[in-house]
C-alpha positions as CSV (number, residue, x, y, z in Angstrom):
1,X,0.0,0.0,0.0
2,X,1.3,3.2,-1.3
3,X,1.0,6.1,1.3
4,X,1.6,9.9,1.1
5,X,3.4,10.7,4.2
6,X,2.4,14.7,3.9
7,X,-1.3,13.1,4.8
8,X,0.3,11.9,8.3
9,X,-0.9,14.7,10.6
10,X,2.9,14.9,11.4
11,X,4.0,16.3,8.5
12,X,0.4,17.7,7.0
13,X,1.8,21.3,5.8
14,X,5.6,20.5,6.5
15,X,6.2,18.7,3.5
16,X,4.7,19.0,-0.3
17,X,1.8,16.5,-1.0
18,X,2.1,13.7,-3.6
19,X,5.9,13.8,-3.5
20,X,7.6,12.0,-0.4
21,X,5.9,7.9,-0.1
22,X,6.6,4.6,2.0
23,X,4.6,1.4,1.9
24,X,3.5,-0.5,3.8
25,X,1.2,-4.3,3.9
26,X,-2.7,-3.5,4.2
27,X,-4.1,-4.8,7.5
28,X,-3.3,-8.0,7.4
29,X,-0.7,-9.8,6.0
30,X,1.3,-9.7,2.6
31,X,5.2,-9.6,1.3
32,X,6.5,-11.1,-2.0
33,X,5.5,-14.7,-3.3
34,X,7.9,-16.2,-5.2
35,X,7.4,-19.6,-7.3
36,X,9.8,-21.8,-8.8
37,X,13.1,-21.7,-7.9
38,X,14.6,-19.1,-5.9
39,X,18.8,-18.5,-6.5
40,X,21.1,-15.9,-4.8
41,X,21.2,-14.1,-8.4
42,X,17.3,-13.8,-9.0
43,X,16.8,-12.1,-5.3
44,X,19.6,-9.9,-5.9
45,X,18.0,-9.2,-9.5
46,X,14.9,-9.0,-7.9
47,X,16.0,-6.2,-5.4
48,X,17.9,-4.6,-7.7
49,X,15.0,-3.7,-10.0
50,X,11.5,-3.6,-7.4
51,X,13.9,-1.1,-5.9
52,X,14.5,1.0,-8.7
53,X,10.8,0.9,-9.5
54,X,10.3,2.1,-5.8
55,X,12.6,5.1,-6.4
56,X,10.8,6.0,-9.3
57,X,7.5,5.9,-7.3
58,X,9.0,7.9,-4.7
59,X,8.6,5.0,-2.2
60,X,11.3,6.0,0.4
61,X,10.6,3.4,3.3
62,X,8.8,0.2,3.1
63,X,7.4,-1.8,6.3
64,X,6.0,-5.7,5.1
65,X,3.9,-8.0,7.5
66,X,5.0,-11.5,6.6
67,X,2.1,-14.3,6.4
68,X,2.7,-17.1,9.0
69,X,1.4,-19.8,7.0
70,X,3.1,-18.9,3.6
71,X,6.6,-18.9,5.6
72,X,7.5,-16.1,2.8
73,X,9.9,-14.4,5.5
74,X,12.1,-16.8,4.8
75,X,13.7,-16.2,1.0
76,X,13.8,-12.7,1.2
77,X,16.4,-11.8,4.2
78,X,18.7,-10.6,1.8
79,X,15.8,-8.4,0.3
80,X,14.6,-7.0,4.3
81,X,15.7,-6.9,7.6
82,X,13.5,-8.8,9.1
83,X,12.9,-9.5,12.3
84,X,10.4,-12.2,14.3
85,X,8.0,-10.9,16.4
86,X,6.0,-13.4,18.0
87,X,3.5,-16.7,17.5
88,X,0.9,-17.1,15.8
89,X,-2.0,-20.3,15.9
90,X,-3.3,-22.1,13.1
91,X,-5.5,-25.2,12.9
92,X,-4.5,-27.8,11.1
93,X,-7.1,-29.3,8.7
94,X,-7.0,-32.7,8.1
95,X,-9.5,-34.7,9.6
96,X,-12.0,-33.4,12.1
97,X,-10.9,-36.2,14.4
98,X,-7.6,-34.9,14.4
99,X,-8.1,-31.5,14.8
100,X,-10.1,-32.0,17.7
101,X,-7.7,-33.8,19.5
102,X,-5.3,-30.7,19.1
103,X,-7.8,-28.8,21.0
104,X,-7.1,-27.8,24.4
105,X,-9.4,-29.6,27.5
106,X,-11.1,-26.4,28.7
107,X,-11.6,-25.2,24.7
108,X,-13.7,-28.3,23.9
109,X,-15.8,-28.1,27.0
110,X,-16.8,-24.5,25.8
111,X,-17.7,-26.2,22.9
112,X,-20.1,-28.7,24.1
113,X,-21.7,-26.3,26.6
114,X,-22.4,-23.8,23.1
115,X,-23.9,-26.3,21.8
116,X,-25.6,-27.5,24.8
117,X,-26.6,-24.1,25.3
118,X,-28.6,-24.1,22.0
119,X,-25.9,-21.9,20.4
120,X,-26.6,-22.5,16.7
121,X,-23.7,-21.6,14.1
122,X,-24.8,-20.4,10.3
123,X,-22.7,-19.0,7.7
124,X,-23.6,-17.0,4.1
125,X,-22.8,-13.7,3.0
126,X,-24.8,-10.6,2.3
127,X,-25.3,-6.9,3.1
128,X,-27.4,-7.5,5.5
129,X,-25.3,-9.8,8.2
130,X,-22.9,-6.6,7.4
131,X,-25.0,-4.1,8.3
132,X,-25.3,-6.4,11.5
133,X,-21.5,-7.4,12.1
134,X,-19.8,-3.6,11.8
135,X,-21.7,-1.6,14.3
136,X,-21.2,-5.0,16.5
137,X,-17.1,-5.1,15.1
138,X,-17.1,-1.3,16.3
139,X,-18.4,-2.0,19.8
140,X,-15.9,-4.8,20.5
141,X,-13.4,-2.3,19.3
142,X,-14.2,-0.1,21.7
143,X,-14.7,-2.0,24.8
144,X,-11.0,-3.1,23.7
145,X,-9.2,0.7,23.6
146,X,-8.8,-0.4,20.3
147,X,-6.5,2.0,18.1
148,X,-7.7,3.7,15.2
149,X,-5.7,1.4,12.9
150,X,-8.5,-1.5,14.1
151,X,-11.6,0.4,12.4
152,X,-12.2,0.6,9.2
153,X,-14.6,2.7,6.6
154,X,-17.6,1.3,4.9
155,X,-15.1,1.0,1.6
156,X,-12.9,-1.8,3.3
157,X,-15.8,-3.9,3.7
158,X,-17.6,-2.8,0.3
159,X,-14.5,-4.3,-1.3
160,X,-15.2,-8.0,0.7
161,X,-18.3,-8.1,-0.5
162,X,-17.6,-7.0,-4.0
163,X,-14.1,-7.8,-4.6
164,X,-13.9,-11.5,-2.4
165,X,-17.1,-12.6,-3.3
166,X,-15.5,-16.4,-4.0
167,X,-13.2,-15.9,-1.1
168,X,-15.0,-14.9,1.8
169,X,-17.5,-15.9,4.5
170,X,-19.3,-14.2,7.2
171,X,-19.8,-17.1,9.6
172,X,-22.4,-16.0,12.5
173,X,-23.8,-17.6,16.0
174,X,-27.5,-17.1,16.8
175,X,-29.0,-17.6,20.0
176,X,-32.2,-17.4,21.0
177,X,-33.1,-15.5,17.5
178,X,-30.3,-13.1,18.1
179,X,-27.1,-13.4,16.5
180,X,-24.6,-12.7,19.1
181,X,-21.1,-13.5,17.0
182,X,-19.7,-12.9,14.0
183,X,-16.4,-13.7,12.2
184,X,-15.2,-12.7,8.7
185,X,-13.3,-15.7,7.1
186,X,-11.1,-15.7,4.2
187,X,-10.1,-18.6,2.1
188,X,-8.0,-19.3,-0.8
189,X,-5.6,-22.0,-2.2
190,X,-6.5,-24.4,0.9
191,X,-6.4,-22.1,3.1
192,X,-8.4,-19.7,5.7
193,X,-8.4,-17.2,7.5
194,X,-9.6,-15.3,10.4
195,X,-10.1,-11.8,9.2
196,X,-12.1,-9.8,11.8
197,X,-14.5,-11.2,14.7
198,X,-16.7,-9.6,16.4
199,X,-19.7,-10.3,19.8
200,X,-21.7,-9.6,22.2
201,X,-20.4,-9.2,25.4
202,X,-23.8,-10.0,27.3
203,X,-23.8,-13.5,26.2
204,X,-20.1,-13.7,27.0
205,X,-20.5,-16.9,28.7
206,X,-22.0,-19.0,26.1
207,X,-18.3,-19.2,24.3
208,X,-20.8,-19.2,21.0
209,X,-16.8,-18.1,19.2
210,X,-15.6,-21.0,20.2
211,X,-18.6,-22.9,18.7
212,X,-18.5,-20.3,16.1
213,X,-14.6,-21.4,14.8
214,X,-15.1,-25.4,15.4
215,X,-17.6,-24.8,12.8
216,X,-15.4,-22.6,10.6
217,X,-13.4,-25.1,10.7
218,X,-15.1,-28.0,10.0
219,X,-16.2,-26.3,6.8
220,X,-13.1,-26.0,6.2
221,X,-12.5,-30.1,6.5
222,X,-15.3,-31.0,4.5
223,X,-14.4,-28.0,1.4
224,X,-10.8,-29.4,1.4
225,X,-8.6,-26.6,3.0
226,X,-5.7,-27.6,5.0
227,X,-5.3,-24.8,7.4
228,X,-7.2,-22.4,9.2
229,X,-4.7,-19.4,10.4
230,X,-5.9,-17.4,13.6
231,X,-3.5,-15.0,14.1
232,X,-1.9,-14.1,17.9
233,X,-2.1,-11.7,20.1
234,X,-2.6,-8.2,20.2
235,X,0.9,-6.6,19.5
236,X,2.3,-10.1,18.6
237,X,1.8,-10.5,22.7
238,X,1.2,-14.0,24.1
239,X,-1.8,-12.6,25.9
240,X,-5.5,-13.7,26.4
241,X,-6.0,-13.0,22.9
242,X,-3.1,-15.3,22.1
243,X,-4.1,-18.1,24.8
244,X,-7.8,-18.2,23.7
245,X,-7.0,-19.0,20.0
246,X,-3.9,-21.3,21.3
247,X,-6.9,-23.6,22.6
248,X,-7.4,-24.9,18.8
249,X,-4.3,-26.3,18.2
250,X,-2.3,-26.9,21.4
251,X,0.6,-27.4,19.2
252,X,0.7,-24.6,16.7
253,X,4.4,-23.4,16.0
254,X,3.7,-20.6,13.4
255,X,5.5,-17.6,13.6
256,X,5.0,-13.3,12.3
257,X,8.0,-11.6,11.1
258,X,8.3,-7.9,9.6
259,X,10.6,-6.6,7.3
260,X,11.6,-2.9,7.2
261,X,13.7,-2.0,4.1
262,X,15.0,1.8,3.3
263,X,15.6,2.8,-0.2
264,X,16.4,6.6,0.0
265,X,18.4,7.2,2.8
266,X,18.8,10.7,2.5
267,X,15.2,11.7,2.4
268,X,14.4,9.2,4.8
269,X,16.8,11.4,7.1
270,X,16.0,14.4,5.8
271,X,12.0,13.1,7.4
272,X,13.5,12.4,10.7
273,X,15.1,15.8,10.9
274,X,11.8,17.6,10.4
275,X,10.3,15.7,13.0
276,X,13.3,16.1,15.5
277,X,11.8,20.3,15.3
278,X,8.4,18.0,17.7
279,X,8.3,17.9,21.3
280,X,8.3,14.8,22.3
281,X,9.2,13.0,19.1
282,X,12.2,10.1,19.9
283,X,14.6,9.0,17.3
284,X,15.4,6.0,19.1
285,X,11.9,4.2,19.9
286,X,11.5,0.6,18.5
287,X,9.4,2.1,15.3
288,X,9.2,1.6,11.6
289,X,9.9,3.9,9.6
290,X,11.4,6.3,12.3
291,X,10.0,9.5,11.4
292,X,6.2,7.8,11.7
293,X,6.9,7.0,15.1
């Protein structure tokens, strides 16, 4: 994603618009995918000319969130500096048997007692369970402190109803006549994943997510996919977050890594120095690209 960094209320004024760029991945994850055989010449060929097109674009900083499952982190260190940040949990998709077994105790007993509970789990995908899921999305946000980099405008989710039509799910738990959680799932080339979730906190105690992801992923089983990615914690923490999706798959081992790569070094410093004239503003804190931070 190509960004104008005079739009960054840092630099709104300081700096000319449309001139000075960086990139970064879209919420989410992205990087390079590379097929067939990979050599020490084609990467450095490879740099060599996405950097020149990056020049020409006026890109001066780029900041990539590698995908867990794709690995694709791991061809391209002499392309980034990259740099692991923490676990991720997937589900492995085999059998349903098997991917039982890899839940934790206390996540299959919230399972049954969804069920139990009368917690029903549907799935389809329409403007409608939208209109239902982002005013419920923002409320979760906000009970979380969420920052403004977890909401998104009506255009985001325009485009996964328009532009994933093939590739995309709402998957939603109803109880009593009331749907009370809701998960966006993507899917593609065997594989899912757990875009954006969202619930009501009333019926907290139901676990319908947990019912709501078995489900998701028993889809997945029976439509041939092979995993189901459910990202970490928040900030790549191993926190509730982290510990509440670790309970489908006890023995996940998946792994997010960045990569931060600088192609104009003298206007990414000339950024820093401008922002050096802020109170407050720190060279030195653990940010990418500094003059963001």
């Amino acid at each position: 994603m190509k960004r104008d960094i005079e739009k960054d209320q840092n630099f709104s004024g300081k700096i000319p618009s449309a001139t000075f760029y960086d990139a970064a991945t879209p919420y989410g994850y992205g990087g390079f995918l590379i097929e067939g055989n990979v050599t020490d010449e084609s990467l450095e060929a490879l740099e060599k000319e996405y950097s020149r097109l990056c020049m020409n674009e006026g890109i001066i900083s780029e900041f990539v969130r590698f995908h867990p499952v794709l690995n694709n982190s791991k061809v391209l260190s002499s392309i980034y500096d990259i740099s692991e940040l923490g676990r991720t949990v997937t589900i492995e998709l085999g059998s349903q048997e098997q991917m039982w077994e890899g839940f934790a105790g206390n996540n299959r007993n919230k399972i049954r007692k969804a069920k139990k509970s009368g917690v029903e789990i549907y799935w389809g995908r329409s403007r409608e369970l939208f209109d239902v899921f982002i005013p419920m999305y923002n409320e979760t946000m906000d009970k979380d402190d969420a920052t403004d980099y977890y909401y998104f405008k009506n255009d985001f989710y325009n485009s996964i109803l328009e532009d994933l039509k093939y590739n995309s799910l709402m998957f939603y738990a109803v109880f009593e006549s009331k749907i009370i959680s809701m998960s966006i799932i993507l899917f593609s080339n065997q594989q899912m994943h757990y875009h954006l979730s969202a619930s009501d906190r009333n019926y907290k105690n139901l676990a319908a997510t947990n019912l709501l992801l078995y489900e998701a992923a028993c889809w997945g089983c029976e439509n041939g996919y092979k995993t189901l990615h459910l990202g970490g914690g928040l900030g790549s923490r191993e926190d509730s977050l982290y510990q509440f999706k670790k309970g489908f798959n006890k023995n996940s081992n998946t792994c997010f890594s960045i990569g931060k790569k600088i192609f104009d070094n003298e206007k990414y410093n000339e950024l820093i120095e401008i922002r050096k004239q802020d109170q407050g503003f720190d060279e030195n804190k653990l940010f990418f690209p500094v003059y963001r931070g």
